[in-house]
C-alpha positions as CSV (number, residue, x, y, z in Angstrom):
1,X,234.9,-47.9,56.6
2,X,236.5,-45.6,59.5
3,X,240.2,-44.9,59.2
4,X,242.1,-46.7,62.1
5,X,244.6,-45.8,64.6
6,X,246.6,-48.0,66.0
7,X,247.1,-47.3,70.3
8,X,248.8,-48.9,73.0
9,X,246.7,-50.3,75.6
10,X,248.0,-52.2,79.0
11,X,245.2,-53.8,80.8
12,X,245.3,-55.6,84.3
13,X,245.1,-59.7,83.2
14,X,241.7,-60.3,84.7
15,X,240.4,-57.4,82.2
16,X,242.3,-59.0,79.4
17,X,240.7,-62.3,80.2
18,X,237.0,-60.9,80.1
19,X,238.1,-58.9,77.0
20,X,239.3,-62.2,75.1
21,X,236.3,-64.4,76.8
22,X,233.9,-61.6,75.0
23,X,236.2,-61.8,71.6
24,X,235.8,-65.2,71.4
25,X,232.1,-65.3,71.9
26,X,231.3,-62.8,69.3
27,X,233.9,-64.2,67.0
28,X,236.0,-60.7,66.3
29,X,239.4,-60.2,67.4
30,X,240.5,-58.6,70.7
31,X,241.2,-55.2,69.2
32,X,237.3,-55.2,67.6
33,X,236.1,-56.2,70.5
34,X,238.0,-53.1,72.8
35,X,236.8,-50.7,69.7
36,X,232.7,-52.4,70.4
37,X,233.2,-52.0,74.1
38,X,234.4,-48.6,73.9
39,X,231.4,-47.4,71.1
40,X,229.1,-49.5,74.1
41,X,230.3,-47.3,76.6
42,X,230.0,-43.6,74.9
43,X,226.6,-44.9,73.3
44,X,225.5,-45.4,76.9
45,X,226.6,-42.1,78.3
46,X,225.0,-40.4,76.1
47,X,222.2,-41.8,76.8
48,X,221.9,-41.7,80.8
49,X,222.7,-38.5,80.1
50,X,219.1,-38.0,78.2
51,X,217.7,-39.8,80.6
52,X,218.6,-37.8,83.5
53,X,217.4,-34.1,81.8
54,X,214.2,-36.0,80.9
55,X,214.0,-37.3,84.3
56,X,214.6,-33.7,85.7
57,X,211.8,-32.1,83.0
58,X,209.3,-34.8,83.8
59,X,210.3,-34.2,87.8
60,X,209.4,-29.7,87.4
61,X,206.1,-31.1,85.2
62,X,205.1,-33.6,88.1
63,X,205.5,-31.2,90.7
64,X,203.4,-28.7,89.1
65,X,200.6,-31.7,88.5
66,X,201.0,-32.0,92.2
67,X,200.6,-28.5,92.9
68,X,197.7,-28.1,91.0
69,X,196.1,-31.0,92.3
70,X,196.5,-29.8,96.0
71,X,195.5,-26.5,95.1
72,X,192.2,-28.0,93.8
73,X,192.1,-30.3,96.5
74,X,192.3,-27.3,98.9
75,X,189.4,-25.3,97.5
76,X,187.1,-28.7,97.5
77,X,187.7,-28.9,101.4
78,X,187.3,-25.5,101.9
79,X,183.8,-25.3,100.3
80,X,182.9,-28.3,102.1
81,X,183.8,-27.2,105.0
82,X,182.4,-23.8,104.1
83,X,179.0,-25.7,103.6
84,X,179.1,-27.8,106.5
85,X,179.6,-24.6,108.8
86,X,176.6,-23.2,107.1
87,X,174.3,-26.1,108.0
């Protein structure tokens, strides 16, 4: 089990309230429930952080499917328009 260290903590009543409302509901005391709110909230970061460099990686690869795509586009309408000239 992970060594503990005990903190002091003041907290506007309204917070407290949810805090106990939570502890109650999940059966654990009020200082589990700060140490499960607190692992919620770093667990989280972490992850929109992930999420936001995937997002940016998946934003350069869709742009260069885009580009690509127009490119192609481009040359089709060009030799059609190339061919209808020629007609």
């Amino acid at each position: 089990m992970a060594q503990l260290k005990e903190i002091v903590v003041s907290l506007p009543d309204e917070i407290l309230s949810e805090v106990d409302g939570l502890a109650k509901k999940h059966k654990v005391d009020r200082s589990q429930m700060i140490a499960r709110i607190a692992r919620t909230y770093i667990l989280r970061r972490g992850l929109r952080r992930r999420m936001k460099a995937g997002y940016i990686e998946m934003a350069d690869i869709n742009t260069e499917i885009a580009e690509f795509c127009l490119e192609a586009d481009n040359k089709a309408l060009n030799l059609y328009e190339d061919m209808l000239l020629e007609m």
